[in-house]
N, C-alpha and C positions, 0 to 999 in steps of 0.2 A: 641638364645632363651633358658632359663633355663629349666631344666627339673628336677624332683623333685624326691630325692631318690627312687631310685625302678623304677623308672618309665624308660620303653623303649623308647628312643628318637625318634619322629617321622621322616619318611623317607622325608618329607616335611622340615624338620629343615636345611638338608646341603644346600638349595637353594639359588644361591641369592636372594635379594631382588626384582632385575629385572623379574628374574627366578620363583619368587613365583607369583606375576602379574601376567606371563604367565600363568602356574599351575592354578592358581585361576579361572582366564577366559577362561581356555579349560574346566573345569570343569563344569563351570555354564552355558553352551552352548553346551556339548555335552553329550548325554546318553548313557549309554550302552558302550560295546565294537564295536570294525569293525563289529565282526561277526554279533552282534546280530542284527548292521545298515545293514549290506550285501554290497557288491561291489560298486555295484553302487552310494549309498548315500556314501561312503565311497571315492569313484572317485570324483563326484560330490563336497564333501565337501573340497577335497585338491587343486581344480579346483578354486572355489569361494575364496578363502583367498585373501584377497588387501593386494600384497605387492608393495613397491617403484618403480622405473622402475631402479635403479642399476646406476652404471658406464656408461656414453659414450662409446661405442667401434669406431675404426676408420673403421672398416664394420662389420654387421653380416649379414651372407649367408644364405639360405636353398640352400641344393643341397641334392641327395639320391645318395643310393648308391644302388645295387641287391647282395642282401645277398641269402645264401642256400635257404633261406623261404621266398624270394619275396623281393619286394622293401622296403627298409629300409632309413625314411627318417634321415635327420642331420642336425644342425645348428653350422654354425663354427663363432666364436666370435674372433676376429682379436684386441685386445686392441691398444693404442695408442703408448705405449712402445715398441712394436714387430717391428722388422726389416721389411720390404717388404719381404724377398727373406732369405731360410736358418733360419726360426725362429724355436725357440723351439715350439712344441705342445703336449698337455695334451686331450690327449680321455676321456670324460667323460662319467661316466651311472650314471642317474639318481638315487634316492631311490625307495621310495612307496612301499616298502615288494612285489616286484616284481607284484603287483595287481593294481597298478597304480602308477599316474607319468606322465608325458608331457613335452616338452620341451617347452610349456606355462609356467607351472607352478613351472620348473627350473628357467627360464630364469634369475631371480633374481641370483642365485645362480649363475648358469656357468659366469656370466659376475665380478661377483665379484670374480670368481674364476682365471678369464683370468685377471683382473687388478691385484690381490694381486700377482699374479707368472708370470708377462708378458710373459707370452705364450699362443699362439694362442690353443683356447680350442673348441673342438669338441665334443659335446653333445651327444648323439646318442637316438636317439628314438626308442628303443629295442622291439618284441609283448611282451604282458604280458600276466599274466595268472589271469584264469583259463582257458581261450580262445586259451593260445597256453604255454605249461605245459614243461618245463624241456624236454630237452636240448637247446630249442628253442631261448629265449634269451642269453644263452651262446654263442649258433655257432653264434647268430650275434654279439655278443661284437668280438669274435675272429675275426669274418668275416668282423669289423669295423675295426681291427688294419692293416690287410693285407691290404684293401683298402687303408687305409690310407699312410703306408708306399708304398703301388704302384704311389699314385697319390702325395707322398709329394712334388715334385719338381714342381708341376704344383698346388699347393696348397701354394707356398710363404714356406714351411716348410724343415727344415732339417732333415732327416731320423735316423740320428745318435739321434737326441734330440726328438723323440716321448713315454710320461709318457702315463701309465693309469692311471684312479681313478675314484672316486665313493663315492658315502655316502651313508650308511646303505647297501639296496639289490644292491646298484649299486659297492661301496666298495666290496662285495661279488661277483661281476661278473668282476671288475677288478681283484683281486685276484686270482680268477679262471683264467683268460685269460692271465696272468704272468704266472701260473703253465702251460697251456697248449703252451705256445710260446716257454718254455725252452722243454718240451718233445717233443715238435716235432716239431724242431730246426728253428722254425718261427722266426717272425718280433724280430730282435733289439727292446727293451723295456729298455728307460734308466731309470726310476724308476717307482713306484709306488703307490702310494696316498689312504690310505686306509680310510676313514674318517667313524666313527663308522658301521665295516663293517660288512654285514649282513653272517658270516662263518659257522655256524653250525645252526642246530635243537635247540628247546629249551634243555638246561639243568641245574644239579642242582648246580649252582654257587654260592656264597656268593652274587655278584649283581643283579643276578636272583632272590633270596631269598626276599632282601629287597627291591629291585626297582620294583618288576615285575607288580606292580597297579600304577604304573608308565603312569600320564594322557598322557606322549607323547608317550609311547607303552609299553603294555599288554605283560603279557605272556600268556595269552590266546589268544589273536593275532597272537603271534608269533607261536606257532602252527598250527593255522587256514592258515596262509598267507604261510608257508611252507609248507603243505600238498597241498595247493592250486598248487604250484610251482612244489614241488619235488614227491607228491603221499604222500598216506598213509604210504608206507613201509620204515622205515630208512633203512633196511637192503640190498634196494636196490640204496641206495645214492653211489655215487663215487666223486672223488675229484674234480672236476668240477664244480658239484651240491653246495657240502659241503664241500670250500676246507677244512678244517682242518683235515681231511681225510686223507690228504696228508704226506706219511708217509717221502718222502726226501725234504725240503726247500733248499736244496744248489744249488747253482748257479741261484738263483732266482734276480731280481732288488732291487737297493737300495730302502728301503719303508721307508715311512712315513707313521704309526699308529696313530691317532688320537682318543680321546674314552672321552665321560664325565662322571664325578664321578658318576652320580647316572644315568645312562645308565643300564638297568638289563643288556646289552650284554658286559657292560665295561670286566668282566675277560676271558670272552672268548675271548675278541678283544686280550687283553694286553698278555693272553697268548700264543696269535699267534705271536705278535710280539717278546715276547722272542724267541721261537722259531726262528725265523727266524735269530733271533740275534745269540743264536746257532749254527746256520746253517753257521755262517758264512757271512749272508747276513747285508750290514752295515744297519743299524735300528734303526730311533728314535721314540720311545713310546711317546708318550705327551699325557697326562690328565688335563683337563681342571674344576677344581673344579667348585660347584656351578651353575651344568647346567646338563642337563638330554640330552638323543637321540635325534637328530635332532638340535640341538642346534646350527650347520653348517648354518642352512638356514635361522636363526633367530635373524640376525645383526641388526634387522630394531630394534630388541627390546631388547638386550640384550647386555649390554658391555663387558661381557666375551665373546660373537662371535665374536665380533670385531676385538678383539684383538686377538683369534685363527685367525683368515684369514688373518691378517696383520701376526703373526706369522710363519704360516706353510706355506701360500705364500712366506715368505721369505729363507723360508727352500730350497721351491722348486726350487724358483729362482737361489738360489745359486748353488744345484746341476744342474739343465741346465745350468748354466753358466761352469761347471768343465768338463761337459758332452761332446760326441760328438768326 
């Protein structure tokens, strides 16, 4: 799109064209921010979205597990490409700015996640908040990988080959749950999948600056939904909550960062992954032009998704195959 001397480039101009469609049509159907809709209509509306039914799996399960804080339920997605016996598996946590989310309303998502990286992927259906507030779905993303690597062998799964990962607030609780397996000397984690992940409080970033009216998420949002999570007080955040917190990365899982260009959280994601690159930890950054937050779940409508999940599944794949 041109833009005419002087004139600031609107933050709608980097989109695709697929990308703009979307943008357009969130627009003209939805009002206000989360807050100002509140939880519920907010639940509600991420509930209602028609998406595809995804991939064949050759089984998906419900089974629970009893985590610190009650029963915790799960759905394992077994793709057609996985072994019977000794398969790589990928723990997932959902997004929703930790205020909602369902393993409904993934379901699209983990399935496409278990075909693009043939491993067996385990959803976790975490509490959320403001109903159950920091620490609460941390201890059970942690309290998901123990069980998991307890029960791999009666689970068709290899122990050596269990990832986490996540998109957006789940990305953020995978993350955390990598930082807390190396400090206290838990479950073998052979990588980790960070897909624009939810790391810090809002702050003031160059993607923040331009993206932050950003129709697939606010930074007035993203305050709302973190305060919801972590409290009013930043000053009583720890690395868990907010990894970025985290003042040692070394000896952490090989990760894969994912982030879209016009993401308000892309420099904080990107700066985590340098980090960690730093640290030593092997790391690939990938940016996905022409696509905003959430962009992961949005293959039905977007051919830059597409090709990120055919991509970073193949990333993944590769390191499970070196894995173990």
């Amino acid at each position: 799109m041109a833009v005419s001397p002087g004139t600031a480039p609107s933050p709608d101009d980097v989109y695709d064209p697929d990308a703009l469609q979307l943008v357009e049509a969130i627009r003209a159907r939805r009002g206000g921010s989360l807050q100002d809709r509140g939880i519920d209509s907010a639940r509600r509306s991420l509930e209602s979205i028609t998406r595809p039914p995804g991939p064949e799996m050759r089984s998906v399960e419900a089974v629970e597990f009893t985590g610190p804080h009650g029963v915790v339920p799960v759905r394992i997605y077994r793709p057609h490409s996985t072994p019977e016996h000794d398969a790589p598996a990928l723990l997932w946590f959902h997004g929703g700015g930790m205020i909602m989310g369902t393993l409904d309303s993934f379901d699209l998502l983990a399935r496409e996640v278990a075909d693009s990286t043939r491993a067996v992927v385990i959803n976790v259906e975490y509490r959320l908040a403001p109903e159950y507030r920091y620490p609460v779905a941390h201890d059970e993303a942690y309290a998901a990988l123990q069980w998991l690597h307890d029960s791999a062998h009666d689970r068709g799964v290899d122990p050596t080959r269990i990832g986490v990962g996540g998109d957006s607030a789940g990305g953020g609780l995978a993350a955390a749950t990598a930082l807390r397996a190396r400090n206290d000397n838990g479950p073998h984690i052979a990588q980790q999948i960070l897909v624009y992940p939810g790391l810090e409080r809002r702050c003031d970033r160059p993607s923040m600056r331009r993206f932050g009216d950003s129709p697939f998420l606010r930074a007035d949002d993203i305050d709302w939904m973190k305060s919801l999570y972590l409290g009013d007080d930043p000053a009583a955040d720890d690395e868990y909550g907010t990894p970025v917190l985290a003042e040692d990365l070394t000896n952490l899982p090989p990760a894969v960062v994912v982030c879209g260009y016009a993401d308000p959280l892309r420099d904080g994601v990107e700066d985590y992954g340098r980090r960690l690159q730093e640290a030593g930890v092997s790391t690939a950054i990938i940016r996905y032009p022409g696509v905003g937050h959430g962009f992961f779940m949005q293959t039905y409508a977007l051919a830059r998704a597409r090709a990120a999940m055919t991509e970073v599944g193949a990333l993944v794949a590769a390191r499970f195959a070196h894995s173990g």
